[in-house]
Phi, psi and omega in degrees: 000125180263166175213146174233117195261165168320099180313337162300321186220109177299338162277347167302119159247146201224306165250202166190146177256131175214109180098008155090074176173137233254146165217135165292185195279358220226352176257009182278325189286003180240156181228124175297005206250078181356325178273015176237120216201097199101192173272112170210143197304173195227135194216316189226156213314331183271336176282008184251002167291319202261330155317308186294288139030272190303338190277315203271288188289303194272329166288304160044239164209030137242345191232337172266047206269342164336127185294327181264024176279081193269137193230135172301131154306187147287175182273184179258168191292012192208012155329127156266103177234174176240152179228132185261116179244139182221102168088025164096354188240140176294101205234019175176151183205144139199183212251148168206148205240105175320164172280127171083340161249181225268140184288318171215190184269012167245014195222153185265014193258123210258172218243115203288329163199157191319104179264128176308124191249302173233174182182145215214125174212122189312148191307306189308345202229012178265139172084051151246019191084012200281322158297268183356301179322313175297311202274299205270013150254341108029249166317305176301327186268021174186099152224021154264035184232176212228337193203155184196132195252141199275188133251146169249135056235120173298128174294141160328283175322318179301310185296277187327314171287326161302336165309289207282273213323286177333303153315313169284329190232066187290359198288349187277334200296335143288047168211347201238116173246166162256134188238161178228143177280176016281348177082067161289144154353318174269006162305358250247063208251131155327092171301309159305313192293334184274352138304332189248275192287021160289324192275017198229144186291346178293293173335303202296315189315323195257329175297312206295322174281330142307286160330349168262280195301338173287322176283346168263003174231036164163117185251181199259174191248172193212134186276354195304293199292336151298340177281317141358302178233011160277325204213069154213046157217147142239125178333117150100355184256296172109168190325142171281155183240142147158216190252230180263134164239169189216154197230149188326162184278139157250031193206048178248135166246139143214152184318212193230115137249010191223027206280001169298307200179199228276180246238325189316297186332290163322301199297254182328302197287325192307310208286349184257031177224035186195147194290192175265170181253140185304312206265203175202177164163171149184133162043284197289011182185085183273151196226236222246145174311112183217016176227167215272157167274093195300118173293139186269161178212137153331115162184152211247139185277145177280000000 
């Protein structure tokens, strides 16, 4: 895939060539085709095009200059993802790394349950509920699972939309952690119980401190190298082109708060010795900071 960006500024991207014809980015991202409408899976080749499209070029390097921004790599060619399409046009997507495949191409150890792994909503189209949407079709699509996982490190933005969801749908609130993979029991940190004692200095302290002890007794594995050797051809297209990109951290540790035993225990004592939390917040709408600032990391696509 070729892209032809601004001689002034080399992150200006203007076209992108496809089908032996330059199209701008903002008509590769649109459809005449009516029935596309909502959240719908990326299955055939062009939708895993306007994926790359939508991950790489406009989060990318046009829309993911945000300090609260956490950035990706591309997905691979065999990625499960959803793309939220409105008015013809594809304004938002996220990923997700199934129950049972494999965390990365150097290790034999599989993923213990379904983690949402990145999402994404184009600027123009945030504090419209469009995260939310994204997380409770998420949550919807695996309710025969007893825990389902964020990948960490959670964005600011993000933790605000787990907030408001959780608030709304408290019935979720033991089901959603934040993991680091494969998300063993010690993986594992309560995203509500971990909202709730962020609104307290007691809170933090214990949070702060779970998270040292998980990094000096499990360090974390990284997704780096699969993305590495997954996703730098796509079929019928050709090597991808362009400058650097960067992908969500994989190397934010974060603790246990339930490394004993079952998750109900924790939960229910934590929740009844810590106030509620005021805010809300995500991506699809970024507000005020409440979750670690995912460190970027670099790598130029061959």
């Amino acid at each position: 895939m070729l892209l032809l960006t601004d001689p002034k500024d080399k992150e200006t991207v203007l076209a992108v060539y496809l089908n032996q014809c330059w199209w701008p980015v903002e008509d590769v991202l649109k459809t005449a085709d009516p029935s596309r409408d909502g959240l719908i899976s990326v299955q055939t080749f062009r939708e895993r095009i306007v994926l790359f499209v939508l991950n790489y070029i406009i989060f990318g390097m046009l829309e993911g200059s945000s300090a609260n921004d956490a950035f990706f790599l591309p997905h691979s060619a065999t990625e499960c993802a959803k793309i939220l399409w409105r008015n013809g046009e594809a304004v938002a997507f996220y990923s997700v790394k199934m129950k049972g495949s494999l965390c990365d191409g150097t290790t034999s150890q599989c993923y213990l349950l379904p983690v949402l792994d990145t999402i994404f909503v184009r600027r123009k189209y945030r504090r419209d509920g469009l995260g939310m949407k994204m997380l409770h079709d998420f949550c919807q699509s695996f309710m025969a699972e007893d825990a389902l996982g964020i990948s960490c490190p959670i964005s600011a933005a993000m933790y605000q939309v787990c907030q408001k969801f959780l608030q709304t749908y408290p019935k979720e609130q033991k089901r959603l952690w934040e993991v680091e993979a494969p998300g063993d029991w010690s993986q594992r940190v309560n995203i509500w119980l971990k909202i709730q004692m962020e609104s307290s200095p007691s809170g933090k302290a214990e949070v702060s401190s779970h998270i040292e002890n998980a990094q000096t007794s499990k360090p974390r594995q990284s997704d780096v190298d699969q993305m590495n050797e997954s996703i730098e051809y796509i079929p019928g297209v050709g090597k991808v082109a362009g400058g650097d990109t960067a992908k969500k951290d994989d190397t934010a540790t974060a603790g246990t708060l339930n490394s004993r035993g079952p998750e109900q225990e924790d939960l229910e004592q934590g929740a009844s010795n810590t106030q509620q939390c005021k805010g809300f917040r995500k991506r699809a709408g970024p507000g005020g900071l409440v979750g670690d600032k995912a460190t970027k990391q670099f790598r130029i696509i061959p």
